[in-house]
C-alpha positions, 0 to 999 in steps of 0.5 A: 500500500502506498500513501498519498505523499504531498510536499510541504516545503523546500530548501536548496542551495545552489549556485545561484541562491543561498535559498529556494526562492532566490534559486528558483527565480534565477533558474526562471530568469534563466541565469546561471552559475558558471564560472571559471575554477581553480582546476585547469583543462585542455590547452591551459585553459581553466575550467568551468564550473558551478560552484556554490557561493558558501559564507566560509571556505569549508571543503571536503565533506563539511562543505558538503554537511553544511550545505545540506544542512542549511537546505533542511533548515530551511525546509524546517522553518517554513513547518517547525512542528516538523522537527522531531517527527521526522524520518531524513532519506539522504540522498548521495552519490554512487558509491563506485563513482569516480572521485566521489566527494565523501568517503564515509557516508554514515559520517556525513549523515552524522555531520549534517543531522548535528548542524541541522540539529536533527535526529536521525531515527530507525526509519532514516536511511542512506541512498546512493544511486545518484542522480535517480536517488530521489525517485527511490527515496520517493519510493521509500517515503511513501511507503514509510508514510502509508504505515503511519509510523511516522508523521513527515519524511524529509528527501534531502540531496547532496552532491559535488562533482568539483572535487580534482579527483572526479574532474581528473577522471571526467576529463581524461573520459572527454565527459567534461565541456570544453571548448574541446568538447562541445558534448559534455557537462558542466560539473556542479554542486548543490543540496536540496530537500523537500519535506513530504507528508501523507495527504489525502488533498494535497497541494503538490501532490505524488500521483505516479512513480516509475522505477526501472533500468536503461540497458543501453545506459550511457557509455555500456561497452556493448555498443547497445543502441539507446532506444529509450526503453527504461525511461519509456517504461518508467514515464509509462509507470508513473503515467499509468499509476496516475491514470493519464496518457502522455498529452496531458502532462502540463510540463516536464522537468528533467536532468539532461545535464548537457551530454547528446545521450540524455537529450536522446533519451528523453526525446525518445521517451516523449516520441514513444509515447505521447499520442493524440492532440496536445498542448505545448509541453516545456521541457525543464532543466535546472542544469541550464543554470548549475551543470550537474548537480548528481544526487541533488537534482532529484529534490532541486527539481521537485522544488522547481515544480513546488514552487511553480505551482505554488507562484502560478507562474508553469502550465498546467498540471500535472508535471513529469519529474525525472532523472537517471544515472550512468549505469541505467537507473531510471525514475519518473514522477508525475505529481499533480498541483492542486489549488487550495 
């Protein structure tokens, strides 16, 4: 049995604001973040990145607790009798991923819960995937939720890709862009968390979740053609649980972090299955203003949805949120927005 899962409120930080309001307007506004690094590319030149503009120069895994810590308080001050009461699904990079930025992930869930001044309960959990963590800690909240064991569920993301290990490891895999290669990413770092409740009529609401796999993921070493197969299947999940067809999404918003293959599958996955007369649908990307983000983007983009719901500023709902990963991991989402 899976609970109605309804989102209270956000938090973020981003390279473009230290809060969610002040991110979601320049990602509306269509700024961005990028600037050059302290870490040299091809032919000299310095590389870009989106790097957060934190208060004090914290690094390694403290830059990365504060930052998510910071987003989870902000999320707090908007419901305060959400403290205590409060199962956290941190979401966090693959544990495989080159040049990962943290080595202990139990040790940065324990950073981040004294900062934010949280607890950490039994029904708190660690999830590495990646990009897709979120759809997976949506899973997992809404199950937790239908039992009734616990009131809120906080979804929390933190990632960073501007570590000299990963951008090393990028580089040297032609993954990074620059202006020797125009296919290929931006690396970035953020955190964002959003806080869920069980709801029968909520406002910005979950009604269809898709988890699968993309055989032909990314870079497979089998030369599998990429036909869109495990993001065609999640959109076809979370669709059918809603109980709608493809042409009546209002929007999506998805994490094509700036590489042709993303960009592929996504287009695959629309022109398999969107049928019929429609109206125009907007296709969202937060890293147009903050490259690649990792296992934040998930929280960042249902905060993006959140908040244009809740400003009246996007089409129609109901909104497809989704995200994968380089080994195949795919996670669609269709929430609904509702007027009070």
């Amino acid at each position: 049995m899976n609970a109605r899962l309804d989102i209270l409120s956000i938090g973020m930080v981003t390279a473009v604001g230290l809060d969610a309001p002040s991110s979601c307007a320049a990602m509306r506004a269509r700024l961005d973040g990028f600037r050059e690094t302290g870490f040299v590319g091809p032919r000299g030149e310095w590389l870009v990145g989106a790097p957060v503009p934190m208060p004090r120069n914290w690094i390694g895994e403290q830059r990365l607790a504060h930052m998510a810590a910071a987003a989870i308080c902000e999320t707090f001050d908007a419901v305060p009798e959400a403290r205590g009461k409060t199962a956290l699904m941190l979401c966090l990079p693959e544990g495989d991923r080159q040049g990962r930025p943290l080595h202990d992930d139990a040790t940065l869930s324990e950073a981040i819960s004294r900062i934010a001044k949280i607890d950490l309960n039994l029904h708190s959990r660690i999830i590495a995937h990646g990009r897709p963590s979120g759809h997976v800690a949506l899973h997992q909240a809404r199950r937790l939720l239908a039992r009734e064991t616990i009131p809120y569920v906080l979804i929390a993301g933190v990632d960073s890709y501007l570590t000299s290990a990963a951008l090393s490891h990028y580089l040297s895999a032609e993954r990074l862009l620059t202006s020797a290669n125009s296919d290929g990413f931006i690396p970035g770092e953020a955190a964002a968390a959003v806080l869920c409740a069980r709801s029968l009529s909520g406002k910005f609401q979950l009604s269809g979740l898709g988890l699968t796999r993309e055989p032909a993921f990314i870079h497979n070493g089998a030369d599998l053609p990429l036909r869109g197969d495990g993001m065609t299947e999640a959109y076809r999940m979370a669709l059918d649980e809603t109980g709608i067809e493809m042409n009546q999404l209002g929007y999506r918003i998805a994490d094509l972090i700036g590489e042709t293959y993303w960009f592929k599958q996504t287009a695959l996955a629309n022109l398999r299955l969107l049928r019929g007369r429609h109206d125009p649908q907007d296709l969202w990307s937060p890293s147009e203003s903050l490259g690649n983000i990792g296992a934040a983007v998930v929280p960042l983009m249902l905060g993006m949805g959140w908040m244009a719901a809740r400003k009246g500023y996007a089409a129609a709902s109901p909104i497809l949120i989704e995200a994968s990963n380089d080994a195949g991991a795919c996670g669609a989402a269709v929430f609904v927005a509702r007027e009070a």
